[in-house]
C-alpha positions, 0 to 999 in steps of 0.5 A: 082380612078385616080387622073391626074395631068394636069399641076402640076406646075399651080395645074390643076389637075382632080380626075377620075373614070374609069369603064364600063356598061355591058348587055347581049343581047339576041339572037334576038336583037344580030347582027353578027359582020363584018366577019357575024361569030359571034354574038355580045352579049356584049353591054357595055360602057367603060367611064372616069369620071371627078368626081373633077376638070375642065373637060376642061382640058381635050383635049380627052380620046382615048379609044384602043380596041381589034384589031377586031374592025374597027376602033380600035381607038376611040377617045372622045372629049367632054363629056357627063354630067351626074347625077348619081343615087347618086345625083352627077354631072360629066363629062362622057368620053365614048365609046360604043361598042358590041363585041362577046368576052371579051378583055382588052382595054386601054385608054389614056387621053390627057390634052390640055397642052399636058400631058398624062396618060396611063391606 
């Protein structure tokens, strides 16, 4: 967990969870990626989870993946509301991808008053 201060001077702040969903896909349901070389066989979700305070805060999350995606880019304004299997409600940054190969993606969350924090 992550906290991330929004605006400390007026106490904003929001409590996050980081992490992501993977299934392996079979032979028949993978596609071939852009080059038609590989066959994506990983399809996953990679999310920010506002688990306590104000989603609103949040102005986006940017998720930047490996240089073999088009875009490389991808950009989350508004989250998705979720109950998870513990009976919790949050909020759900998101982005989700296949891919043919394992690589490590960094994400940016940006608050409306302009602050960032770099994962």
């Amino acid at each position: 967990m992550s906290a991330f201060a929004l605006d400390p001077r007026a106490g904003n702040s929001v409590l996050l969870v980081v992490g992501n969903t993977y299934q392996r896909l079979s032979n028949s349901e993978a596609e071939y990626d852009q080059t038609g070389k590989y066959k994506k066989y990983h399809d996953w979700v990679l999310f920010v989870d506002v688990i306590q305070g104000d989603s609103s805060l949040i102005a986006n999350v940017q998720f930047n993946l490996h240089a073999t995606f088009k875009p490389q880019t991808f950009v989350c304004t508004s989250p998705v509301n979720i109950i998870l299997p513990d009976g919790s409600r949050v909020s759900r940054f998101k982005t989700r991808q296949q891919s043919y190969a394992s690589f490590t993606a960094n994400i940016r969350i940006t608050g409306r008053g302009g602050s960032t924090f770099n994962l």
